[in-house]
C-alpha positions, 0 to 999 in steps of 0.5 A: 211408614209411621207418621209423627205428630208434634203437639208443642204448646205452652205450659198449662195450654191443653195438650193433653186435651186435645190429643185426648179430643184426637185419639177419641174423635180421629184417630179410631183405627190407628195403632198408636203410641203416644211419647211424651218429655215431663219438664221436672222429674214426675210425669203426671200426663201419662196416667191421663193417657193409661186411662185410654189405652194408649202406650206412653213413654216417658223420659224425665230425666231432663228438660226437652231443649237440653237432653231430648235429642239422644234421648229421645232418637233412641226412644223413637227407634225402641217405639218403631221396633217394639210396637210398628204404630201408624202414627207416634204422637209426640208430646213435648214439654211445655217450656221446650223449643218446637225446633228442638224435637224437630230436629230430634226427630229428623235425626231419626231414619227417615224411611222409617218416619215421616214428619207429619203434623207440627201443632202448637196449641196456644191459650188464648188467654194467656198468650199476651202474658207469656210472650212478653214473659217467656217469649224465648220458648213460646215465640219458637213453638209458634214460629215453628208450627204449621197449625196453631190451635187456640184453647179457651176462645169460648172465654173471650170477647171477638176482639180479644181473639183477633189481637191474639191472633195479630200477635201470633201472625207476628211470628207465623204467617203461614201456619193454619190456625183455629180460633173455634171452640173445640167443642164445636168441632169434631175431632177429624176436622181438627186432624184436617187443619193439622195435616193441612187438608181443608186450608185456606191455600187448599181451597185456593189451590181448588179455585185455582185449578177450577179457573182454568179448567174453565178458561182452557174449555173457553179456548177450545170453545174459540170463545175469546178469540185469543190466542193462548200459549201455555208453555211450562213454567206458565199460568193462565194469566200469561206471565211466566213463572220459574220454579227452580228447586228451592222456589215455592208457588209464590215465585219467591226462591227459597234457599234451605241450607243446614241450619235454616228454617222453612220461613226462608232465613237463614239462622246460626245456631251456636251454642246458647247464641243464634244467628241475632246475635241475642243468648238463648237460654235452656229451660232449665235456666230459666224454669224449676219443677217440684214434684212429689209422691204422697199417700195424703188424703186431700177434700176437694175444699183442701185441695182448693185451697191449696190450688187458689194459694199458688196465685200468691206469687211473693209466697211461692214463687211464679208458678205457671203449671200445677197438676196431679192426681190425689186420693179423696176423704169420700174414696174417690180421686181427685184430678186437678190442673192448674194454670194462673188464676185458673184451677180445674179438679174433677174425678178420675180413676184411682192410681197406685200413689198420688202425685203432683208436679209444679213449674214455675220460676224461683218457686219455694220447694219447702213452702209448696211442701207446707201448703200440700202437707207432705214435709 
């Protein structure tokens, strides 16, 4: 059986980075196939990917929340059939809605899949911003998630990181979430945190089974003199608990009814309303992308330029993702990612056109066309 890992996260929070950190770190041995949902109608990310052997299949015909899920059934069964992977990785667009491609992939056989690691990496930096902003799309791919990874935590002060995390806790109680630098941590550990091994609720379950395994070897010792009946449905503190289908550990019964989630409340989901009665929009309403193709020979000091320039929201629109690959005036290429008040441009390997890509909202297509120099 094939597992399926999701890696949801707001625009510019490090996807691409961190599955790059797994398939390096933890995943070795693992036949892999990696797919991915462009927002916009350039894909940028897969040529990132190529470089490291993995397969990739894009589909930018569309934005994840609105033409995901027949496109994307029919991409995961042409996966499963043309390459049989240990694991598929999946990697959203970053304004699409986590629930969207779960459900896209619980649509699929499930004897032939199984619904392994839901991740959402969120930037610590930018989080306050983007839940106030884009609170729709961010809001569900951190409700949704059961490990949330923290990117840029080595930028901040403990106390930002703490509010950070408060925040999140808002939406998600459960979810695991790591607040380490990444370079401190090694791949696998991060995959434990994922697939839930090494939590918290794990070590607990341990001391758990540790305490009465200790308590049972005292009465059989006579130690406390007490008489103990154990009876099903009963823990060693001697309060009986039911478990019932649909009940969890915590003794809380939860009800999982088509159109409900696993936080035990119950959501209707019309089209564009959900259970609150608030309008839910689709990416495409709110986000616009921009991408181009282009033969332009840029210096890193151009490019710079260019990239500092997009901060200027009055001239170009809110722009909340930039990133591509160009050909440099010294023969190499020049990578670039760019989030806002954040550029990062470093060398990569030459690819057979350049191309960038641009989100946002209410951007000007014919000014970013000026500014890269490709009217």
């Amino acid at each position: 059986m094939t597992k399926v890992d999701i890696f949801s996260g707001f625009l510019g929070a490090g996807k691409t980075t961190l599955i790059k950190k797994l398939i390096e770190e933890a995943y070795r041995g693992e036949k892999l196939v990696l797919i991915e949902n462009e927002f916009g109608e350039i894909g940028v990310d897969g040529m990132f990917m190529q470089e490291a052997g993995i397969e990739v299949t894009e589909m930018n015909s569309g934005c994840i929340c609105c033409s995901l899920v027949g496109d994307f059934g029919k991409a995961l069964k042409e996966v499963l059939t043309r390459f049989s992977p240990d694991r598929i990785l999946v990697e959203p667009s970053g304004v699409g809605k986590l629930s969207d491609v779960i459900l896209a992939v619980q649509n699929v056989d499930s004897s032939l899949i199984k619904l392994n690691g839901l991740t959402t990496v969120v930037d610590a930096k930018k989080s306050k911003m983007y839940m106030k902003n884009f609170g729709e799309f961010f809001n569900n791919q951190v409700e949704y998630a059961n490990c949330i990874i923290l990117s840029r935590t080595e930028e901040l002060p403990e106390e930002k990181i703490a509010q950070c995390i408060s925040m999140l806790r808002e939406y998600n109680q459960e979810a695991t979430i790591i607040s380490t630098p990444w370079n401190q941590l090694e791949g696998k550990q991060i995959l434990e945190a994922i697939e839930q091994r090494n939590t918290l609720k794990t070590e607990l379950e341990i001391l758990s089974q540790q305490t009465k395994m200790h308590d049972k070897h005292k009465h059989r010792e006579g130690g406390c003199g007490h008489e103990h009946h154990h009876e099903h449905g009963e823990c060693s503190c001697g309060h009986e608990h039911h478990h019932e289908h649909g009940e969890c550990s915590c003794g809380h019964e939860h009800h999982h009814e088509h159109g409900e989630c696993g936080c035990g409340h119950e959501h209707h989901h019309e089209h564009g309303e959900c259970g609150c009665g608030h309008e839910h929009h689709h990416a495409e309403d709110v986000f616009t992308s921009w991408g181009t193709e282009t033969a332009r020979v840029f210096s890193r000091e151009a490019l710079e330029q260019a990239l500092t320039a997009l901060n200027d929201s009055a001239a170009y629109g809110l722009i909340l993702r930039a990133k591509g690959a160009l050909a440099s005036k010294d023969g190499q290429w020049l990578y670039f990612d760019y989030v806002p008040e954040e550029t990062n441009i470093r060398i990569g390997k030459p690819s057979v056109i350049g191309r960038l890509c641009v989100i946002g909202t209410r951007i000007d297509e014919q000014k970013l066309k000026t500014l890269f120099g490709v009217i």
